[in-house]
C-alpha positions in Angstrom: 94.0 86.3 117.6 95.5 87.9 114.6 96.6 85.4 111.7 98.5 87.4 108.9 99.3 85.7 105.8 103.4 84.7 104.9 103.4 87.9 102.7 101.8 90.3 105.2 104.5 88.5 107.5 107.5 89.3 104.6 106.5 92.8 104.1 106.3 93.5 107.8 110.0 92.2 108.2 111.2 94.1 105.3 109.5 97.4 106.8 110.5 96.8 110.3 114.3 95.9 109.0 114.5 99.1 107.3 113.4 101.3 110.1 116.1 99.1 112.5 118.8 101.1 111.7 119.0 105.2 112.8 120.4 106.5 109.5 117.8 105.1 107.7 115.0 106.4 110.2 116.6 109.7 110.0 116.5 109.4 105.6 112.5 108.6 106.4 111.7 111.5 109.0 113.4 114.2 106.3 111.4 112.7 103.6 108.1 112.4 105.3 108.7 116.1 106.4 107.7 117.4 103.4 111.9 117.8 102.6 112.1 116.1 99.3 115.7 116.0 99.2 118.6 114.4 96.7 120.8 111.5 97.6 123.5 113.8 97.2 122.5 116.3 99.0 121.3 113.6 102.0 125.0 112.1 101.7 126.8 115.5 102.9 124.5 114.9 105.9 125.9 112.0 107.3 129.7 110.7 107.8 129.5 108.3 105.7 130.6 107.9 102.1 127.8 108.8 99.1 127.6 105.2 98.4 126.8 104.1 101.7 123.9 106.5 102.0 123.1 105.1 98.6 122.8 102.0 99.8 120.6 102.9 102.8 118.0 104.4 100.7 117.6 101.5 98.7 116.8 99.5 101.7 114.2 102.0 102.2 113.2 102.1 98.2 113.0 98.3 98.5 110.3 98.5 101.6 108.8 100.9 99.9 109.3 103.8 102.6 110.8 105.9 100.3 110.5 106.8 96.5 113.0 108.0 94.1 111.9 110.0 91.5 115.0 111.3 88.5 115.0 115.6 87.9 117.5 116.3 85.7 120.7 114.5 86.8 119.6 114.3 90.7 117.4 111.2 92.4 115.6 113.0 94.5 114.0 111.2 98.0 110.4 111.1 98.8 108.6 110.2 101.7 105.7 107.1 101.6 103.6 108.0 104.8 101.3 105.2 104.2 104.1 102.9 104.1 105.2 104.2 107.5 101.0 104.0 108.7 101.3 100.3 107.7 103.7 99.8 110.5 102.4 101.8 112.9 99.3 100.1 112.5 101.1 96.5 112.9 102.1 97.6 116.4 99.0 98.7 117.1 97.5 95.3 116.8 100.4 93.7 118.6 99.9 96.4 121.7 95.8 95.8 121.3 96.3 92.1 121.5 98.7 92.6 124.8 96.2 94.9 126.7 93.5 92.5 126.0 95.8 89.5 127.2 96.4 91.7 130.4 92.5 92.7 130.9 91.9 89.0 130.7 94.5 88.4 133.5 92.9 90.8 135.7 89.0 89.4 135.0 90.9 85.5 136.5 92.5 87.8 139.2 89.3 89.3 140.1 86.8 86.7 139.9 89.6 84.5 141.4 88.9 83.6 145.4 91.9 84.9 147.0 94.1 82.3 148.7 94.0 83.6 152.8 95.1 82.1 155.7 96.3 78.7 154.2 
């Protein structure tokens, strides 16, 4: 059984509420593919107004998918892959802890005597 602690709990919530929404998927995959890109530039992208997409990458700042880093007068949008890994990795257990659940069904189904001609 995995046990996390109330933060590991928190963090995972935050990450997985970020990632919920497609816009802000879509900010993380041109990020994380190597497109270090401004919030400007990512808000002519999308049909939505400047402070809107604003407002999504903070989400993303805030669970730490994304960093902002100041040039000049633009805040330009990097990708955190290991931020991304951390969630990946929490599904991971979940799926690991289901196909061991469902291996364990099968050993009782096996070593169960079948029920015939009752």
């Amino acid at each position: 059984m995995v046990v996390h602690s109330a933060s590991t709990h928190n963090e995972l919530d935050q990450l997985f509420r970020a990632l919920a929404d497609r816009t802000r998927r879509d900010i993380v995959a041109r990020a994380l593919a190597g497109e270090e890109v401004s919030v400007s530039t990512l808000a002519a992208r999308y049909r939505m107004s400047f402070a809107a997409v604003q407002k999504h990458v903070a989400v993303l700042e805030r669970a730490k998918l994304v960093s902002k880093i100041v040039v000049g007068r633009e805040r330009i949008v990097r990708g955190e892959p290991k931020r991304l890994a951390r969630a990946r990795a929490a599904l991971v257990q979940l799926e690991t802890l289901w196909f061991d659940r469902f291996n364990q069904i099968d050993e009782i189904l096996l070593t169960t005597p079948s029920v015939k001609g009752k």
